[in-house]
N, C-alpha and C positions, 0 to 999 in steps of 0.2 A: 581270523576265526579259528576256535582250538574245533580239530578234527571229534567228532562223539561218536561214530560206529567205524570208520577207518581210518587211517591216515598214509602219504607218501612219504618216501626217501626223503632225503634234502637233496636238491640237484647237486650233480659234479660237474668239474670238468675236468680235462684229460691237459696235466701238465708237462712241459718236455724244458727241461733246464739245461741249457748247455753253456760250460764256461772251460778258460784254458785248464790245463791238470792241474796248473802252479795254483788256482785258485781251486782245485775240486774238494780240498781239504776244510777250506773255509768254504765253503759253498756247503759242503755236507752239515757241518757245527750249525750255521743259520738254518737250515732246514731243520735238525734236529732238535735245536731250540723255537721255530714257529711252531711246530710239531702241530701240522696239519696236512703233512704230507703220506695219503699211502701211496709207499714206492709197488713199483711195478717193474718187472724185469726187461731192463732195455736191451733194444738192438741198435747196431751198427748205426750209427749216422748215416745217414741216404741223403741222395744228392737233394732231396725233396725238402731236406731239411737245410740247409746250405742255401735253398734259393729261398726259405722262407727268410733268413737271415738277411740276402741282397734286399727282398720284396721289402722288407721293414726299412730298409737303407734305402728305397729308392721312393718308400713316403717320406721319411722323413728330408729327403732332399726335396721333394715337392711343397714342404710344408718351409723348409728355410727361402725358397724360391718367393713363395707368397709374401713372408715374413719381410723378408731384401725389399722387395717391389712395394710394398706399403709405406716401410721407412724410407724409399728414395725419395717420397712426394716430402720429405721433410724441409724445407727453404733450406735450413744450414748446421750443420752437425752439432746434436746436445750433447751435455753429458750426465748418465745416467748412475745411478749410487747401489748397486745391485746388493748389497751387502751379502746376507748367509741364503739369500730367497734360489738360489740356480738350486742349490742340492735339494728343496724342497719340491721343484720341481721338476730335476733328474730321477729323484726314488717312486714317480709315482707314474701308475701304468701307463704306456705308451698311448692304447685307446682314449684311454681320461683324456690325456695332453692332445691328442689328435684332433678328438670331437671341440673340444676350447679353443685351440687355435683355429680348426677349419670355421667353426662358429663366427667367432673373430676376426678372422681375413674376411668371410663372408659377407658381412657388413660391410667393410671398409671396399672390398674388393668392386663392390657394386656401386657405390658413389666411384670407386675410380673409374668403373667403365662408363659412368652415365659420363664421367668429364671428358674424358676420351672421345665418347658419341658427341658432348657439344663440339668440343675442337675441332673434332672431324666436319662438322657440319656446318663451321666458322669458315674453314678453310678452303670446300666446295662452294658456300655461295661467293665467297669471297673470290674466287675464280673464277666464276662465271660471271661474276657483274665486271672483273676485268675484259675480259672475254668479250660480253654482249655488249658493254660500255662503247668500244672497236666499229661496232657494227650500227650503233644508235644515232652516231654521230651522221652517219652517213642515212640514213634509210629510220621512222618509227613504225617496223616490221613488227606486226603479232606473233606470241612466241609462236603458237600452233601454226603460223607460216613456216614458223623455222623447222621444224622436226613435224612435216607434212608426209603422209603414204596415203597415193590415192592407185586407181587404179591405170593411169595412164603418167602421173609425174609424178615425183617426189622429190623431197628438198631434206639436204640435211646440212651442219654446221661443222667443218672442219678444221683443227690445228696442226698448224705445220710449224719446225724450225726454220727462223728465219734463213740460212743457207741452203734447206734443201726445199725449199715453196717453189722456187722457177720451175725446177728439174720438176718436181712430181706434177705443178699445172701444167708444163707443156704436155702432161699426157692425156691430163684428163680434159684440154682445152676440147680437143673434137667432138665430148660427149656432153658438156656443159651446154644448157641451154641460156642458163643466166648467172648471174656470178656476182656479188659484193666482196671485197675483201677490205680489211685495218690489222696493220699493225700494233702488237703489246710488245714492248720491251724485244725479245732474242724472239720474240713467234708470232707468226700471220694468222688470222684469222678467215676461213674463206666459208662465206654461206655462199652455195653452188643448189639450182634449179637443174634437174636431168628427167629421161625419161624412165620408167622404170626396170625396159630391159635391159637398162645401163648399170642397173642398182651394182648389181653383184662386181661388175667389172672396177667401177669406180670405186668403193668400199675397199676393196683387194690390191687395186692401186695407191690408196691412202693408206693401206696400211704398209705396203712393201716400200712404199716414199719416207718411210719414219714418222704418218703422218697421225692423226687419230681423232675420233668421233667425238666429240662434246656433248654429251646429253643436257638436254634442254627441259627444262620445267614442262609439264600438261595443263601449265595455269591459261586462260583464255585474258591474257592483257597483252599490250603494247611493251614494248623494249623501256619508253620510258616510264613507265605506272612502275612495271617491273622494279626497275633499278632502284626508284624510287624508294618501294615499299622492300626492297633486299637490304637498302640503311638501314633503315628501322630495325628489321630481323636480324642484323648482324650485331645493331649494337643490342639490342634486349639479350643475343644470346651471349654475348661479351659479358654484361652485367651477372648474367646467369651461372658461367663461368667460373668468373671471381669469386661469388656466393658460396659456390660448390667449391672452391680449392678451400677458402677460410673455412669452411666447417671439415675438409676432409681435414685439413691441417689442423684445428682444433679438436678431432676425435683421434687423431694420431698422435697428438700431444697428449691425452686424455690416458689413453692405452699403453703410451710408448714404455713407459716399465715394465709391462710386461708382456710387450711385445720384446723386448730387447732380454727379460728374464729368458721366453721361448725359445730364444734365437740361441741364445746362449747353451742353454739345457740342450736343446737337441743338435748341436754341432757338436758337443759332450758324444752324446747318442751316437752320432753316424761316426765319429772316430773309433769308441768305443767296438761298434759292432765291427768295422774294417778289422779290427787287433783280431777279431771271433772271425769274422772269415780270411784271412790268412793263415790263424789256426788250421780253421776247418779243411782246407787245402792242404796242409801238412800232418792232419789227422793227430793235431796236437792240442784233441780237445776232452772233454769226458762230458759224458753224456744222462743226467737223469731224469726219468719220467714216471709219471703215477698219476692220483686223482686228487682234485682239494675239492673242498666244497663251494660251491659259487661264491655263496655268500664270504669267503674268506681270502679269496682270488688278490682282490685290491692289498691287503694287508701286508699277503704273502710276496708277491712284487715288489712292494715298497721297501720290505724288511731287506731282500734277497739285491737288491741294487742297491740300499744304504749299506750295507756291509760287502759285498761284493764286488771289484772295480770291474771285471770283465766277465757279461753271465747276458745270457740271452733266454727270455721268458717265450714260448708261444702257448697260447692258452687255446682250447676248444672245447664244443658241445661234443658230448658222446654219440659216437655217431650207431646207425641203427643195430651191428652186427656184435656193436659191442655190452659188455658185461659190467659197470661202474660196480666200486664197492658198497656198502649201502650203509647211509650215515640216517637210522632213526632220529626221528624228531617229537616225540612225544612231549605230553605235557608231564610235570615233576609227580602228578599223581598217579597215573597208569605209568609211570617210564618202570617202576618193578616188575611190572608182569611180561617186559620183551624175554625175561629168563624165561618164562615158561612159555612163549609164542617161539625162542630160538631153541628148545628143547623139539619143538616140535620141525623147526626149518626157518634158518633165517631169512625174511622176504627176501628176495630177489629187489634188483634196482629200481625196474619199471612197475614192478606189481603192489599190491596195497599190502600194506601193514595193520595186520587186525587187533595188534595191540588194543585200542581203546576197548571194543568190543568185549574181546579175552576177559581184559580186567575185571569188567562189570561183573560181568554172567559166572569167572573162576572165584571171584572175593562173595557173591550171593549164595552161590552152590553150596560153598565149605562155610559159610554161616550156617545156612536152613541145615545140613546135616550135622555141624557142631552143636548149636544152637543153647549154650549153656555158659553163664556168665561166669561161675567160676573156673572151670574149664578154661573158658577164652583168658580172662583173664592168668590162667596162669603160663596158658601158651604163650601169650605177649611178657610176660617176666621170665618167661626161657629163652622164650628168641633175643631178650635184652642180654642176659648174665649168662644163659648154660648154653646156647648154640656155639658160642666162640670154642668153646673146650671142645668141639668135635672136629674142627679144622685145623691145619696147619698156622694158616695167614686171616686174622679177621679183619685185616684190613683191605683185602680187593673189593673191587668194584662190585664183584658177582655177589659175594658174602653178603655186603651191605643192603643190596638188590631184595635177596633171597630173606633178610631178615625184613624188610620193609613189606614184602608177600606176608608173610608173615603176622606182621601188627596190621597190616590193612582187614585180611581175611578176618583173623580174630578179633578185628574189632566191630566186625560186621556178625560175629556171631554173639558176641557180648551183648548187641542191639536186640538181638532177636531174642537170647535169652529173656533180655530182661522183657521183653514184650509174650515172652509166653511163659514166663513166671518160673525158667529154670534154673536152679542154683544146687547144684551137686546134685542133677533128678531133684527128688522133692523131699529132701536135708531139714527146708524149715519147718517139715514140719512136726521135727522131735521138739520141737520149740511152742507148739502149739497152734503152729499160724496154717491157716490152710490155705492161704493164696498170698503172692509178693506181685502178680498182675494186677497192672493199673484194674480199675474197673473199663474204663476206655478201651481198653485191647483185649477182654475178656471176650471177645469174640473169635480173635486169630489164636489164644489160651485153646477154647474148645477144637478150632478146627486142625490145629499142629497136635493137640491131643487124640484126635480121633481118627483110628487109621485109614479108613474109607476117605475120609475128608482130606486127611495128609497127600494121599494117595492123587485125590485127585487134579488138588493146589499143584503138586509133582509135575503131573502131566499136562497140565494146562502152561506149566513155565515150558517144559519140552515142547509144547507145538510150537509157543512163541519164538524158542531159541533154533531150533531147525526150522523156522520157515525164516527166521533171519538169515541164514544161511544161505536158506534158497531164494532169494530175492541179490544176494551180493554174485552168488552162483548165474543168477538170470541178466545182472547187470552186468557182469563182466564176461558173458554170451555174447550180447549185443553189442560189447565195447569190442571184443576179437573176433565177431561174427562166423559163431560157431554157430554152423546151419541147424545140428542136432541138437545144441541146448536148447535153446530158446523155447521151443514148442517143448522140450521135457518139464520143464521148469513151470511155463504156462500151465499146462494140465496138471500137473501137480497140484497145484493154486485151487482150479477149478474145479478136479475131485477132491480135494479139503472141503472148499466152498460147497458144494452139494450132496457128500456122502456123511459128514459129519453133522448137521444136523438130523439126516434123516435115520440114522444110527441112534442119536442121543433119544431120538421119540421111539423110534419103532421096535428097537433092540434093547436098548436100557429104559427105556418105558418110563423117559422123563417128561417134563409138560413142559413144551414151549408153546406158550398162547398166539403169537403169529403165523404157527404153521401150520395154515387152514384152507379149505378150498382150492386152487390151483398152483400153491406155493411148492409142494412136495411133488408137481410133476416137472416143474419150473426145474427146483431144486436135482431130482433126476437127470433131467435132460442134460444139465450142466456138469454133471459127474461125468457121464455117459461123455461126453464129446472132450474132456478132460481124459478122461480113459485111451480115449482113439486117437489125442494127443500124444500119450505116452507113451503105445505102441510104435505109431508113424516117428515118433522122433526113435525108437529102439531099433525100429529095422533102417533108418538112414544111416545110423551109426555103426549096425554092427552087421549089417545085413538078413537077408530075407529068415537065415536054418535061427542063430544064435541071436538074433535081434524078437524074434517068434518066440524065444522063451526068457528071455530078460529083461523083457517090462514087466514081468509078473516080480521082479526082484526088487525094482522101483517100487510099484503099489507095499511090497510087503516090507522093503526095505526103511519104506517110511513110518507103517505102523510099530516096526520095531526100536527106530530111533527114538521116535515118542515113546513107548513104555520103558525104554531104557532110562528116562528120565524116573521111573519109579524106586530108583534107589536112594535118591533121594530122602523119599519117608521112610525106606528100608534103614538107612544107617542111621536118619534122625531120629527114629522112632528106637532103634539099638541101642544109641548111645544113652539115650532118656533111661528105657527098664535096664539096661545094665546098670546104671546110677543107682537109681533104684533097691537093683537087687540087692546090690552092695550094701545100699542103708538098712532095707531088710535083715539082709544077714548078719551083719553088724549087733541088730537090734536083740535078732532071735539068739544068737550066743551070748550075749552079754544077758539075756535073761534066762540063760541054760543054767547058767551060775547061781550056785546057794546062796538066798537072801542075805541081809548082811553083809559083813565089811569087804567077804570073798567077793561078794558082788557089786561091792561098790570099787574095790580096788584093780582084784582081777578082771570081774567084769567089763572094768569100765577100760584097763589095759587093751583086752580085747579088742573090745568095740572101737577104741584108736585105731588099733594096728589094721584092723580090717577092712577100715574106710579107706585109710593112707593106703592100705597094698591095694585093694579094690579099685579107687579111682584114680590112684598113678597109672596099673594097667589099663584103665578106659580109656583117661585122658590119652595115653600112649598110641592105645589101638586108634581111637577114637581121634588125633591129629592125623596118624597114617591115613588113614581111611578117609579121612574126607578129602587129603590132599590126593589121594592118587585117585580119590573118583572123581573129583573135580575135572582132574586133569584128562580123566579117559571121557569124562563129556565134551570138554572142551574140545578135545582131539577129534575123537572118532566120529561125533555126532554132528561136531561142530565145523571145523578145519579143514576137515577131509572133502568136504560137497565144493570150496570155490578156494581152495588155498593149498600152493606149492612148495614155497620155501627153496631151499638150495641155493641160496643166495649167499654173498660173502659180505662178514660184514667188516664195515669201515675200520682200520685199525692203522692210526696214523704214527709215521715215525717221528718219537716227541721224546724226552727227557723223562725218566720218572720225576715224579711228584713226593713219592713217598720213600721211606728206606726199603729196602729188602730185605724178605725175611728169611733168616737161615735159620734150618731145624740141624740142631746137633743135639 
């Protein structure tokens, strides 16, 4: 969505390029040809920097760790055809390849542990039905016999090696109350009945015997149901298994290009970087840093490791203390009028850019006091052909800007002209015509003709335009919670709202037919506590002595800002009778002149020369003047209530584009 009363920076971030010195030379050339770098004056490499370099090397060893472990599940060694594809994914940013690969592993990683979890749990019951198998033969014991805690006996199930089983029962023989044992293979199996102040002794004893505790199932069956129903379970999870290796194996196969592209690119990587910190140890690096703009991050990386064999990127967010340069982003129709918002102070990083704004209210301004189609029009074929002759270079950036100011404003007064029927003042009408105004617009004719009306059209644009003001001033109160604005900005609002109708009726003795009966004490009251707004937020600000007399500067500061806008009619209504006059006087000389040929020859010379010098000088005054009062609305009335400036703006290091101009 394009920004229509503000707009932001473009985000930065904060780049730090470090590569060996043997590469700083071409490291700099690829920077000056992305030319989206502004440089910033670096310091010393810090060990801070050095470990971000290990930090990057010990992801990336995390990331060939997972890559190794995936491909080992491979049955038996492919071969893969990698062709030009590793440098594609060597030049592009680390993060990009990180989030892909960890993506990547991620999936495969979690089928491997679910197979891992079956194996494991193939391998437990399959030990235990050897185990219980030992014991079934002899005795069809309930497991919850086996792995018994009550409060006077308990039963538990013990493995021993078969050479150390004698040695560790002769100990626990005197505390045993009942005993089964079988042997499996190299180990005895002893289910032992004791009482339960033996627990501890016996437990402690199996384990310093070499011996250890078998955990038993919580299911309520018999030894043989058990066994029984553990085939089943071993072969379903067998089948389950196999399932799961053939599809890991088939999404390994699936991926393996590029997994094996990964593997490759980022072993590239972690050699690469070792070459930069061995460097960095020997201080045999060069070091630069500045800001790009996010959006250009990805590009600028790719460019800077396709050309560079050893360069180390760390990229970040600007962090809160710091100043980014500030890269405007406007749309191609207001982007002329940043010349007259950085006349005034270039935004700052974090703060709004009131460009769009500017534009509107500085190209309507210098219409309504131009407001003369020939006029405009011949502004717009100077700013084409004669502004160049006043510059050095009309080829920069700012010139082409400033000429586009230019054809915007005056074609916004060409509009107006023609909508209030001006054409050199009123020229047509040695011609006989008394009006070049549509009939349609003979309404806005009369009231830019009529100075009461001019006047008033004036100041009704003025509250509109200052109370825009106060409303971005009110918003960016509440965004930096500025205890004093807010309530200044509110009562402001609400002695508008309530003193300006009752002004319009009782003082100018206008008719407004809704304010009637209890409306104008309404209307009162809300001035009033508007007012006690103004105060209260004057003395939080500035204290009790000087805060007591400088809300009275707010109340008046504001009816002045408003009638400030009265110049408006002032210089539109000038430029119109000086035209005028000029026709006039033109008129009256050429008929000073003795009828006849003198008069038709001389006279009519005259009457040339006196329009031509008459309304070069208007047109002249008449561009001055509207431009610089445009600009002191915009500023002072405008600007000054919620905008700072002081900012620096973006100026990246890049190649010219154009030749350079020498004056000799």
């Amino acid at each position: 969505m394009v920004p229509l009363i503000v707009n932001t920076s473009d985000p930065m971030a904060k780049v730090r390029v470090v590569t060996t010195k043997d590469y700083s030379t071409k490291t700099l050339k690829t920077l000056h040809t992305i030319g989206v770098l502004h440089v910033e004056e670096s310091e010393e490499l810090k060990p801070i920097d050095k470990e971000a370099i290990e930090q990057e090397r010990r992801k990336i060893g995390e990331l060939l760790t997972s890559i190794n472990d995936i491909l080992a599940y491979m049955p038996k060694g492919e071969g893969v055809s990698l062709g030009e594809d590793v440098e594609v994914i060597y030049t592009r940013p680390f993060d990009e390849v990180d989030n892909e690969v960890r993506l990547l592993c991620t999936k495969l990683s979690n089928m491997h542990q679910r197979a891992t979890n079956l194996n494991n749990d193939i391998k437990e019951l399959t030990e235990l039905t050897r185990y219980l198998g030992s014991l079934e033969r002899q005795a069809d014991i309930r497991l919850q016999d086996l792995n018994f805690s009550g409060s006077y006996l308990f039963s538990r199930v013990f493995v021993f090696p078969n050479e150390l089983f004698e040695t560790s029962y002769s100990k626990l023989r005197d505390y045993i109350l009942g005993s089964l044992s079988g042997a499996v293979e190299n180990e005895t199996v002893l289910y032992a009945i004791a009482k339960v102040e033996n627990q501890e002794t016996i437990e402690s004893a199996v384990e310093d015997g070499g011996g250890r505790i078998l955990p038993i199932p919580g299911e309520d069956l018999t030894l043989r149901k058990f066994l029984e129903a553990a085939d089943g379970n071993i072969h379903s999870l067998e089948e389950e298994l196999a399932k799961l290796h053939t599809e890991i194996e088939s999404k390994t196969r699936e991926n393996l290009e590029k997994l094996v592209l990964f593997r490759e690119a980022l072993s590239a990587e972690t050699e690469r970087l070792a070459v930069l910190e061995k460097a960095c140890e020997a201080k045999y690096v060069t070091l630069i840093e500045g800001w790009i703009p996010e959006s250009t991050v990805e590009t600028a990386i790719s460019e800077l490791r396709e050309n560079v064999g050893y360069v180390f990127i760390d990229t970040r967010k600007p962090e809160q203390a710091e100043e980014p340069p500030t890269k405007t982003r406007n749309a191609t129709a207001v982007k002329p009028f940043e010349v007259i918002v950085n006349l005034f102070g270039t935004p700052k990083y974090k703060e709004w850019d009131p460009t769009p704004i500017t534009a509107y209210f500085f190209a309507i301004f210098f219409g309504i006091m131009l407001g003369d189609v020939v006029y405009a029009a011949l502004l717009i074929l100077f700013a084409r052909l004669g502004l160049r002759l006043l510059v050095d270079d009309p080829k920069t950036e700012g010139f082409k800007l400033f000429q586009r100011i230019i054809y915007i404003s005056s074609g916004v007064a060409l509009v107006i002209g023609v909508l209030t029927g001006s054409y050199l003042g009123n020229f047509y009408e040695f011609f006989g015509i008394e009006s070049l105004t549509p009939a349609i617009f003979s309404g806005i004719q009369k009231m830019f003709s009529d100075p009461v009306s001019f006047i008033q059209f004036s100041l009704i644009i003025g509250l509109v335009h200052v109370n825009i003001a106060h409303v971005l001033a009110l918003i960016k109160g509440i965004k930096e919670r500025q205890k004093s604005a807010v309530p200044n900005k509110v009562g402001l609002f609400m002695l508008q709202i309530g003193a300006i109708p009752l002004i319009m009726v009782f003082i100018l003795g206008m008719d407004i037919p809704w304010l009637t009966g209890q409306i104008p004490t309404i209307l009162m009251s809300i001035a009033i506590i508007g007012l006690v707004l103004i105060i209260v937020s004057s003395l939080m600000e500035k204290g009790a002595f000087l805060g007591g007399i400088f809300w009275l500067f707010d109340v008046t500061g504001l009816l002045g800002d408003v009638m400030s806008y009265a110049r408006l009619a002032g210089v539109g209504l000038a430029t119109y009778y000086l035209a005028y006059c000029f026709n006039l006087m033109a008129e009256l000389l050429k008929g000073m002149m003795p009828a006849g040929i003198v008069q038709a020859v001389v006279g009519t010379l005259i009457f040339i020369l006196v329009l031509l010098v008459g309304h070069m000088l208007n047109l002249a005054l008449s561009g001055i003047t509207c431009f610089v009062h445009s600009l002191r609305l915009c500023f002072v009335e405008f600007l000054f209530k919620f905008y700072e400036g002081g900012g620096r703006a973006y100026s990246p290091f890049r190649l010219k584009a154009r030749p350079a101009f020498v004056k000799v």
